[in-house]
C-alpha positions as CSV (number, residue, x, y, z in Angstrom):
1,X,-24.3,-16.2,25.4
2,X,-23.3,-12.3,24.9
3,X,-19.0,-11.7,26.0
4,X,-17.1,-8.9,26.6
5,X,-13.5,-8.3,25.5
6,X,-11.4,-5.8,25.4
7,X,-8.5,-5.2,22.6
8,X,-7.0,-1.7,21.8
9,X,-7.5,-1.8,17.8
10,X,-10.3,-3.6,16.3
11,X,-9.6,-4.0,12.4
12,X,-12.7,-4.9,9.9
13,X,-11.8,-7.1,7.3
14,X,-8.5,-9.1,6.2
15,X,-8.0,-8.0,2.9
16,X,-4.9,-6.5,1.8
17,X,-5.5,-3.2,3.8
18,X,-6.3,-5.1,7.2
19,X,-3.2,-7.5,6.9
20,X,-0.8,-4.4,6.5
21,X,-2.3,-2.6,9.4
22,X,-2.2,-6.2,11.3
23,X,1.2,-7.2,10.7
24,X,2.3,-3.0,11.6
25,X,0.9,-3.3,14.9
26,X,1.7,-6.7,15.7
27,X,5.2,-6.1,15.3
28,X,4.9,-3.3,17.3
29,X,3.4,-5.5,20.5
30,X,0.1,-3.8,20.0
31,X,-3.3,-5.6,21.3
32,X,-5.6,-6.2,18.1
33,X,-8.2,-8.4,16.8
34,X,-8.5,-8.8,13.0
35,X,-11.9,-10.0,11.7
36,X,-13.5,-11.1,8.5
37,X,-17.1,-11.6,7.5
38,X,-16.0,-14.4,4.6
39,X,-15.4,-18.0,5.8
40,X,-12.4,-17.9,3.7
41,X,-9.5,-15.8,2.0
42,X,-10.3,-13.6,-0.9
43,X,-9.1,-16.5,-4.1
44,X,-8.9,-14.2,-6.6
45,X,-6.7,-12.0,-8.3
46,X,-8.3,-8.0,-8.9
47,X,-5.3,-6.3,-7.7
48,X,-2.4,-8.0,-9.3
49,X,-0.2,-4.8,-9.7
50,X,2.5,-4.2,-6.8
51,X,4.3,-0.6,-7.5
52,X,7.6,-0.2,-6.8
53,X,6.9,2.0,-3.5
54,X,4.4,-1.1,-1.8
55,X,8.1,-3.0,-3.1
56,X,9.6,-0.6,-0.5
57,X,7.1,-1.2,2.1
58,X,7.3,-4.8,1.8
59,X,10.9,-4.6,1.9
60,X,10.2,-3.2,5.4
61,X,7.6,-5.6,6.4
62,X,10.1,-8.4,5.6
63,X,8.6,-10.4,3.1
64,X,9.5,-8.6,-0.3
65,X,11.7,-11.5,-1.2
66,X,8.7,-13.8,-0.8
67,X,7.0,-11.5,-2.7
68,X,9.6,-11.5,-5.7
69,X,9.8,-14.8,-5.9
70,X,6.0,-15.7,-5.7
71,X,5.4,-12.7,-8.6
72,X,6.8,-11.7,-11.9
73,X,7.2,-9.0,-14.4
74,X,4.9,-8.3,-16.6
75,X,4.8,-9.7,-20.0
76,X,5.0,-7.6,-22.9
77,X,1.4,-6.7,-24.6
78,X,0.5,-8.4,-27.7
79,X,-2.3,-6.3,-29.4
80,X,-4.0,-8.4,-32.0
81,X,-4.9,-6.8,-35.6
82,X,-8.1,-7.8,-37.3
83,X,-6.1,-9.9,-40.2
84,X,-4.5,-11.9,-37.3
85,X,-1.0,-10.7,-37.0
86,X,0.0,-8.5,-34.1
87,X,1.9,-5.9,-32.3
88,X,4.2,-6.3,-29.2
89,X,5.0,-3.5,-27.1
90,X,6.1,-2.9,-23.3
91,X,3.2,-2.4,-20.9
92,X,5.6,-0.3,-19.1
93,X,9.0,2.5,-19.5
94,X,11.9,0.6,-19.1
95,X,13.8,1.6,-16.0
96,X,16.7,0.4,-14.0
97,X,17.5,0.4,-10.4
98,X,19.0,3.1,-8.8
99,X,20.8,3.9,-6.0
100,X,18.1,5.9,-4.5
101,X,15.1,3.9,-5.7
102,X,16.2,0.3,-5.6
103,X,12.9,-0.8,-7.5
104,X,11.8,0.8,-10.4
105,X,9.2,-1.3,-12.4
106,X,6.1,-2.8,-11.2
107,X,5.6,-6.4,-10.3
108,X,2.8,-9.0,-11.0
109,X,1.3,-11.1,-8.3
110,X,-2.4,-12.1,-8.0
111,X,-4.1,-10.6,-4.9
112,X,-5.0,-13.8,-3.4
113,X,-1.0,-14.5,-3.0
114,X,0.0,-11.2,-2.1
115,X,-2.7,-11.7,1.1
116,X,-1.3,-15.0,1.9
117,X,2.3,-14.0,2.1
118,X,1.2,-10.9,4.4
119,X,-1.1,-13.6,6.2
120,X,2.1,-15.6,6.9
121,X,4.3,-13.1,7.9
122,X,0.9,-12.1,10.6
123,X,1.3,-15.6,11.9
124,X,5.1,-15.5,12.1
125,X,4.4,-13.1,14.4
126,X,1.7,-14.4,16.8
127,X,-1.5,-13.3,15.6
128,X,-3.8,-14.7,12.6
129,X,-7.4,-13.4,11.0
130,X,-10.6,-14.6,12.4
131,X,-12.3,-15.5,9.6
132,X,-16.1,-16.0,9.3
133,X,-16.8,-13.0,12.3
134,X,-19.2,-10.0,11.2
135,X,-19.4,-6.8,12.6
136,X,-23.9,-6.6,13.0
137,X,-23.0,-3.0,15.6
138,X,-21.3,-0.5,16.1
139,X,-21.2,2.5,18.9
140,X,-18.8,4.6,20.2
141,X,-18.2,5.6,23.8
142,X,-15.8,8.5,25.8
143,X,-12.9,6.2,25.2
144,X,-13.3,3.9,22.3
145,X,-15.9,2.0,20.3
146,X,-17.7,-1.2,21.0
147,X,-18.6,-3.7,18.6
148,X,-21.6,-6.4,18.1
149,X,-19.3,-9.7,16.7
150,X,-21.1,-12.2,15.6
151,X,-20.1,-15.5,14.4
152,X,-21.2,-19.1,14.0
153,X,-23.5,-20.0,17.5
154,X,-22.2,-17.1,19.4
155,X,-22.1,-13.0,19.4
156,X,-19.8,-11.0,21.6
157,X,-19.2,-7.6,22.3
158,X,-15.6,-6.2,21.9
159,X,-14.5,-2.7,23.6
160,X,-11.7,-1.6,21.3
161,X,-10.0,2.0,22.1
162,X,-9.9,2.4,18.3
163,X,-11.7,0.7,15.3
164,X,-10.3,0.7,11.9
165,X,-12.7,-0.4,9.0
166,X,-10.9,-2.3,6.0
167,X,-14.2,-4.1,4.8
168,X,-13.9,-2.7,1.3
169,X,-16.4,-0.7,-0.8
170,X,-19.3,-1.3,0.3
171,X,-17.7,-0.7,4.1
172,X,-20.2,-1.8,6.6
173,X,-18.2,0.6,8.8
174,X,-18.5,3.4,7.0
175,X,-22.0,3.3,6.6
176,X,-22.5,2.7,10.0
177,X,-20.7,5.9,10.8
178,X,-23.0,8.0,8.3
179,X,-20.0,8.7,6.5
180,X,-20.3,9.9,2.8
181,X,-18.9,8.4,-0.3
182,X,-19.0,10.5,-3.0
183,X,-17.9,10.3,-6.7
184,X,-19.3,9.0,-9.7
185,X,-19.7,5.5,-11.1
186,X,-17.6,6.0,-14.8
187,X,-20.1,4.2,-17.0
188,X,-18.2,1.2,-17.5
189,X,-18.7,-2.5,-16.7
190,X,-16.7,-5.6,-16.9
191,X,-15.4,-8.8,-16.1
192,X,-12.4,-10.1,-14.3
193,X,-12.0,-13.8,-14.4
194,X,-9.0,-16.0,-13.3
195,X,-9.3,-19.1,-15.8
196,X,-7.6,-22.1,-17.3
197,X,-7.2,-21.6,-20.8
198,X,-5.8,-23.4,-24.0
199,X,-4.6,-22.1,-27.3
200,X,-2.5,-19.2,-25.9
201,X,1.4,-19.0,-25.3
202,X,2.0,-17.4,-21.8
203,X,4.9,-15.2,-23.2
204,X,2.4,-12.2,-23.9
205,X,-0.4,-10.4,-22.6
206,X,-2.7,-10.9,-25.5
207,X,-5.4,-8.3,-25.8
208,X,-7.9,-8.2,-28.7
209,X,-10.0,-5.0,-30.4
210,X,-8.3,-2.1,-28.6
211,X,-10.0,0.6,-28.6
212,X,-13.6,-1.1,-29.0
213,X,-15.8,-1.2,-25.9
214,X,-18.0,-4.1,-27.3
215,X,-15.3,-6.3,-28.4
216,X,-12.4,-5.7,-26.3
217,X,-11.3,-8.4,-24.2
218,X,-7.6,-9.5,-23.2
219,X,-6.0,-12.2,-21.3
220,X,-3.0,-12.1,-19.1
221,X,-1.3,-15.0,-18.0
222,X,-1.0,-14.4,-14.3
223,X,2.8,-14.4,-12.5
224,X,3.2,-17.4,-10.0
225,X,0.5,-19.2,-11.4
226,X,-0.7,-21.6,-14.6
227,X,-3.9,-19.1,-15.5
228,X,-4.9,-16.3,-16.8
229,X,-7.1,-13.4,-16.2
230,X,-9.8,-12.6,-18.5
231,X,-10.7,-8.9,-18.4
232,X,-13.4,-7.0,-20.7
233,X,-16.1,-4.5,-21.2
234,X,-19.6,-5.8,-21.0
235,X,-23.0,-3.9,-21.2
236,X,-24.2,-1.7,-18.8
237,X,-27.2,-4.2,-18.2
238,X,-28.2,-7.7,-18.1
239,X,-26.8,-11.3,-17.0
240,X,-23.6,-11.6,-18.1
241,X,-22.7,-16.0,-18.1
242,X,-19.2,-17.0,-16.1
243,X,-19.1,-20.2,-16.8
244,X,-16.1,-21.3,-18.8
245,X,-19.2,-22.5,-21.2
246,X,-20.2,-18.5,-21.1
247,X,-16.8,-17.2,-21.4
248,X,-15.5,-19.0,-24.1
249,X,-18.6,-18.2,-25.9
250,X,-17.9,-15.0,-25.0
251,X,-14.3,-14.9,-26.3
252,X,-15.1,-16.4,-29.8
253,X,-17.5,-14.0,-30.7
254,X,-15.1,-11.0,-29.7
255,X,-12.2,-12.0,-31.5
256,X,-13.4,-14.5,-34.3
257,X,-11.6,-17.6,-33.5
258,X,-12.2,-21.1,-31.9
259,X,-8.6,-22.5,-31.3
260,X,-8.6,-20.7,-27.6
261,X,-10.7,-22.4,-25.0
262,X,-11.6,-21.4,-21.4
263,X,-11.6,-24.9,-19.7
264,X,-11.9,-24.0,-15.9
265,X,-13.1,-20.9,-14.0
266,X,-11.2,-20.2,-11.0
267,X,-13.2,-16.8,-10.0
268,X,-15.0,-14.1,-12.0
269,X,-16.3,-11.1,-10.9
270,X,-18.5,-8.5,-13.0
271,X,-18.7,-5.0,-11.7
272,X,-19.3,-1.1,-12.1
273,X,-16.0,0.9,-12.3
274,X,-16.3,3.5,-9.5
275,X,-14.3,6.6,-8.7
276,X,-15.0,7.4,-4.6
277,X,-13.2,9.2,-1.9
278,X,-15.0,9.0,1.5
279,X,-15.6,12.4,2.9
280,X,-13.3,12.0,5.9
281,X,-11.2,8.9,7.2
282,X,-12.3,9.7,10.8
283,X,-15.1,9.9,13.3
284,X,-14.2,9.6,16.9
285,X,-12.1,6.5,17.7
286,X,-13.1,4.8,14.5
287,X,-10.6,4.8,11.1
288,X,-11.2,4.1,7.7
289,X,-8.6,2.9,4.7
290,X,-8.5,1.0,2.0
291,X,-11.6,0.6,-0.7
292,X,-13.6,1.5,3.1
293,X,-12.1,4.8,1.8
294,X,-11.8,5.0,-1.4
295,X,-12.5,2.8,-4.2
296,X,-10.6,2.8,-8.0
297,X,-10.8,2.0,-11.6
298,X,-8.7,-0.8,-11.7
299,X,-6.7,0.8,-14.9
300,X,-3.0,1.5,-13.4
301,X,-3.1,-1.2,-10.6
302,X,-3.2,2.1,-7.9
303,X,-6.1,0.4,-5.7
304,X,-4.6,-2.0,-3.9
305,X,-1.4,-0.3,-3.5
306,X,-3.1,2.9,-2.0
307,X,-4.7,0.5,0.3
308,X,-1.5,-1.2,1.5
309,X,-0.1,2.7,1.9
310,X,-3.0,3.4,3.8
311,X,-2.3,0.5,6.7
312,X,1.5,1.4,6.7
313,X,0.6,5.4,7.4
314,X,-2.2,4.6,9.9
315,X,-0.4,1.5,11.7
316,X,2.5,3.3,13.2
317,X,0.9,6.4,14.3
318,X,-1.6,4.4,16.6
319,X,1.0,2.4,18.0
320,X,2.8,5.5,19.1
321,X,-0.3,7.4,20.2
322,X,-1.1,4.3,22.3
323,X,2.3,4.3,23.7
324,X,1.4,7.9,25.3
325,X,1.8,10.3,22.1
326,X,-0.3,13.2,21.6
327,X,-3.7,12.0,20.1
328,X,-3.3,14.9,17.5
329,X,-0.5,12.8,15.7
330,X,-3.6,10.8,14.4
331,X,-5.2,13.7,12.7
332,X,-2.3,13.5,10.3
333,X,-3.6,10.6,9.0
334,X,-6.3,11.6,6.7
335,X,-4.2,14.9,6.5
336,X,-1.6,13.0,4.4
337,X,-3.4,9.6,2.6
338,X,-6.8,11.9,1.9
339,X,-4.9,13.6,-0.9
340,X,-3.0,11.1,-2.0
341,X,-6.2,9.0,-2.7
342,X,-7.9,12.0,-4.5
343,X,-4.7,12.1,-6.5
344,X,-4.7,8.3,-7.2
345,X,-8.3,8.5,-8.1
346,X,-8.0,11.1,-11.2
347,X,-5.0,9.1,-12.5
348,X,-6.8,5.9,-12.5
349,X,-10.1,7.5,-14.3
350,X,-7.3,9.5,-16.5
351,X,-5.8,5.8,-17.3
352,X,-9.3,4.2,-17.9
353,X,-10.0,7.2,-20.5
354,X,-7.2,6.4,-22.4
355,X,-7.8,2.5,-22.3
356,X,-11.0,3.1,-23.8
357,X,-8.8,4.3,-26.7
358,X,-7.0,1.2,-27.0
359,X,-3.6,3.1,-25.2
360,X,-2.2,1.2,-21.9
361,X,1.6,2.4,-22.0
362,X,1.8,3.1,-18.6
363,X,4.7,5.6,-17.1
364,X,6.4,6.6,-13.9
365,X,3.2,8.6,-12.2
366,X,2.0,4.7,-11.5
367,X,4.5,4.1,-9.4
368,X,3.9,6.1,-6.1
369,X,7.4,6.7,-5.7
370,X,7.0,11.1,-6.0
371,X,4.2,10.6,-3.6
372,X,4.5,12.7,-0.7
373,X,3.4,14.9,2.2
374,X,4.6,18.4,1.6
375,X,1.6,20.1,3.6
376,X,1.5,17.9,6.7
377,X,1.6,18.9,10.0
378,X,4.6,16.5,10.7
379,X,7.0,17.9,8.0
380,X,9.3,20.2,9.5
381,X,12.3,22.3,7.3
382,X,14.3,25.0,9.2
383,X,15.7,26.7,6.8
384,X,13.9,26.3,4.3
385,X,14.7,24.0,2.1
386,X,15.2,24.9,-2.4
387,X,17.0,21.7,-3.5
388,X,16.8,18.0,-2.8
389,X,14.1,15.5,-1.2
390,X,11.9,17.9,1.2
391,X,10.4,17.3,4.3
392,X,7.4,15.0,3.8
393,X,9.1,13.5,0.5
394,X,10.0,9.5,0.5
395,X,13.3,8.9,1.4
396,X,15.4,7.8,-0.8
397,X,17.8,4.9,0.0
398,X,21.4,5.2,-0.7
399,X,24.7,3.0,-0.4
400,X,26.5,3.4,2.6
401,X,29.2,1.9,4.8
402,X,29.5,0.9,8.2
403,X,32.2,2.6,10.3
404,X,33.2,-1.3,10.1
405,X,33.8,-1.1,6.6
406,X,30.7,-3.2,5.7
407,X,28.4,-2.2,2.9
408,X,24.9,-1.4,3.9
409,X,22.1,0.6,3.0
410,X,19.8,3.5,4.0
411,X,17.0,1.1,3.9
412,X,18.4,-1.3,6.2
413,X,19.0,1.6,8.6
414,X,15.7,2.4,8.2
415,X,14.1,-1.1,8.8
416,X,11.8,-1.8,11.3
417,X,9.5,0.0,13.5
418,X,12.2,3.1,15.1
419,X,12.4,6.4,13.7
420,X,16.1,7.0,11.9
421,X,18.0,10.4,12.5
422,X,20.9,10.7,10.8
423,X,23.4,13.7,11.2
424,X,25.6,14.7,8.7
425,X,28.9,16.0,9.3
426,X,28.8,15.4,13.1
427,X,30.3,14.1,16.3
428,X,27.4,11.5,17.1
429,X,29.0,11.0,20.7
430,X,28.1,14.3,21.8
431,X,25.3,15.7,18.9
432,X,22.3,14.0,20.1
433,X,19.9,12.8,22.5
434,X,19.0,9.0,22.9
435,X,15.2,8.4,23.0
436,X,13.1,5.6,22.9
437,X,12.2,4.3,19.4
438,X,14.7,6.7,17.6
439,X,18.4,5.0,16.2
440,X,21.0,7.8,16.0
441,X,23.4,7.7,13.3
442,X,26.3,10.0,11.7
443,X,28.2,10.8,8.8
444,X,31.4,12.5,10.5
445,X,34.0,12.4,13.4
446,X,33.7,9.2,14.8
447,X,30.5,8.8,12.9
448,X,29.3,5.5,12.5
449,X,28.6,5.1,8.8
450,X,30.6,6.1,6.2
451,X,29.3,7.8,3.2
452,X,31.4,6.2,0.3
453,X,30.9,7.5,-2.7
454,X,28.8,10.8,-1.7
455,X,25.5,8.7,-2.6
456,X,24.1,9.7,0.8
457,X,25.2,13.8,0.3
458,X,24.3,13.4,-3.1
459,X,20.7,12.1,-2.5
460,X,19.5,14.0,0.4
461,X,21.3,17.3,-0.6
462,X,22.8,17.7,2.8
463,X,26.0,20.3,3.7
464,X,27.7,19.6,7.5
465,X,25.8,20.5,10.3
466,X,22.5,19.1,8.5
467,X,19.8,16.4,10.2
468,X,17.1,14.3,8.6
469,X,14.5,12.4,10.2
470,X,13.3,10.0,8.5
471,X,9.9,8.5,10.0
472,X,8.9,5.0,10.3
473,X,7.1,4.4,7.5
474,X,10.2,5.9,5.2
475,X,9.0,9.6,4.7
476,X,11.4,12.3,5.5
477,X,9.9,13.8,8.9
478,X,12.3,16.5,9.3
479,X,15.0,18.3,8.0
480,X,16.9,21.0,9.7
481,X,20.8,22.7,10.4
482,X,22.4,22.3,13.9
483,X,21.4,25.7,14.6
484,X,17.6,24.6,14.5
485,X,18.3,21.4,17.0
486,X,15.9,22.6,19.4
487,X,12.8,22.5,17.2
488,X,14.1,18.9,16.6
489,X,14.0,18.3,19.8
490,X,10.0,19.8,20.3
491,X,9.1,17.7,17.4
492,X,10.5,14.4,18.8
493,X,8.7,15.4,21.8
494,X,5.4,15.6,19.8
495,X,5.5,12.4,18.1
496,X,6.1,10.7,21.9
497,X,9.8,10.6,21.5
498,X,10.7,10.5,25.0
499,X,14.4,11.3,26.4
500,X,15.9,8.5,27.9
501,X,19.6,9.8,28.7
502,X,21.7,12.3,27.3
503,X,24.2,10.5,25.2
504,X,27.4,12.3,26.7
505,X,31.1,12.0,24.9
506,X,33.1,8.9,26.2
């Protein structure tokens, strides 16, 4: 029996990508269906890398807490030497929090937790994945796209005003679109295998023959969890054996020894490293992000944290373009995360280059916190702006006072789903408009928060008279003087910002 529904956002797959873009618009009331082709969650753990901006994001999602405490940092790397002894060094710069970037080194968490902590916080709030439900067609229409579902006795069709493919590299969605996928595949192919091991302390992440693509191989214990994750070259051709049989066969004859045993295989995985940016993110009513989009070297754990970034960019914008904003706010979309993925991609390949030659010290550029959108069509500076965070920059965070004399931050101000404007140096009662979906706050007479300290001033660069927007997803939309207020004003207007009341002096 063939069905019709109707939902305003289809999503394709429940990976990391789809769960982020699921749990934007559901707390954002927004109809959706989220769908998945496997029976069951993804167990493994690829992506195990969370930067410190997806921190921020998760921070905003409310579950980076959960996060924390599921993950860990990461170990410090022990690089073998061929007499036995070894090396230890820090995988990463050592780096402290800061007032304006709260976290400042990566954390570990296998992928399969970091998709069931965003799958829990989805069912906190009302909506869960259908798992086991394949897109078989896809067509678009004046007004939206329609969908062939099919899952076990039944197939449906669903009439979604927009579609937004997550469903990874080989993107069933993209394809069906016609939509291009160049880049190159980098010559390299390897394992990824989440075992239980014995013979090896889980203080280190001990990696063997650096520098040698036939006998590297490392294994990492994995935060939150009692295994590791095997990860090596292999040849370009034949059957490779994932068994624990195969791979610790595999392992003695790379590094010599017998006292380390792989007794259990949890997942393995052997694939071609890629290096692919989809030729555009759009066609019609349908969206592409994640690996759909663009698909990474795994070297500098920049894959699934694009993806995440992705969700968080698109998930907002059709939320407010559904509410009644101008459908052109969409086009910013692949205006701002195409170039950050093309950026992300040469790092990662840069990264894998230099593991080839046994170097993993990783730095700040992994940590998408200098990410931004300085060419976007939503960044707006009037005057023009020669110091300090720009227009299209993350904001930073900073800490700040309630008016109440409570301590708070930026961040919390920030938190949730409303655009933030904050004026510094003026009278809030009588500065501003009150619009739907925007919080109003001010640094001045009778401002409400208090700027203790100058961290705020200090981090934003900001002289009386000055106003920053800061969007929802924690980039700065906007900064102008009081004497540009008006082109504030159009720009609130474009991004569906609708006045409610004037907020008059009391």
């Amino acid at each position: 029996m063939n069905r019709t529904f109707t939902t305003d956002v289809l999503i394709c797959g429940a990976g990391a990508a789809g769960l982020t873009l699921a749990v934007e618009l559901a707390r954002r009331g927004v109809n959706f269906r989220l769908i998945e082709k496997l029976a069951d969650p993804f167990r493994g753990s690829r992506g195990k890398g969370i930067q410190p901006r997806t921190l921020e994001v998760f921070e905003d999602l409310g579950i980076v807490d959960r996060v924390v405490a599921a993950g860990g940092v990461y170990p410090p790397q022990r690089e073998y030497r061929a007499d036995g002894s070894y090396a230890e060094t820090a995988l990463f710069e050592a780096s402290d929090p800061s007032p304006e970037e709260p976290y400042r080194i990566p954390l570990m968490l296998p992928q399969f937790i970091t998709e069931a902590i965003l799958r829990e916080r989805l069912i906190e709030l009302g909506h869960r994945p259908e798992f086991g439900c394949e897109l078989t067609g896809l067509h678009q229409e004046s007004r939206g796209a329609v969908a062939t579902l099919r899952t076990t006795g039944r197939e449906e069709t669903v009439h979604a005003r927009y579609l937004v493919g997550t469903d990874g590299g080989r993107s069933t969605i993209r394809q069906a679109l016609g939509i291009e996928f160049p880049g190159k595949t980098l010559g390299v192919r390897a394992i990824v295998a989440d075992v239980l091991a014995t013979g090896l302390s889980r203080e280190a992440w001990h990696r063997f023959n650096e520098g040698s693509m036939e006998k590297q191989i490392s294994l990492c214990p994995l935060a939150g969890t009692g295994m590791f994750q095997l990860q090596g070259p292999i040849p370009l051709e034949g059957d490779i054996d994932l068994s624990a049989q195969g791979l610790s066969a595999l392992l003695a004859d790379r590094i010599g020894r017998s006292d380390i045993a792989i007794d259990e295989v949890l997942w393995a995985s052997a694939f071609n490293m890629n290096a692919r940016l989809a030729d555009r993110y759009r066609d019609g009513q349908v969206f592409l992000a994640g690996d759909a989009a663009h698909t990474h070297p795994p070297t500098g754990g920049q894959g699934l944290n694009t993806s995440v970034q992705d969700s968080y960019n698109l998930g907002w914008k059709l939320a407010a373009v559904l509410r009644g904003a101008l459908d052109k706010l969409l086009e910013s979309y692949e205006q701002e995360r195409r170039p950050i993925a093309a950026q992300m991609l040469g790092l990662s390949t840069r990264l894998l280059e230099a593991a080839k030659a046994g170097s993993v010290r990783r730095g700040r550029e992994v940590h998408q916190l200098d990410l931004c959108y300085p060419d976007s069509s939503l960044s707006l500076e009037r005057p023009e702006r020669r110091c300090g965070p720009l227009a299209g920059d993350r904001a930073p965070d900073a800490p700040i006072r309630g008016a109440g004399g409570q301590p708070t931050r930026l961040f919390n101000l920030f938190k949730g789903t409303h655009w933030t404007l904050i004026g510094y140096g003026v009278d809030r009662l009588s500065a501003a408009k009150a619009r739907r979906g925007l919080l109003i706050h001010a640094v001045g007479p009778r401002g409400d928060i208090l700027d203790y300290g100058g961290h705020l001033r200090d981090s934003y660069s900001v002289r009386e008279g000055d106003w920053v927007l800061v969007r929802p997803d924690g980039y700065i939309g906007a900064i102008v003087s009081s004497e540009f207020i008006s082109e504030l004003d159009g720009y609130l207007d474009d991004v569906g910002l609708q006045v409610s009341w004037e907020f008059n002096e009391v």
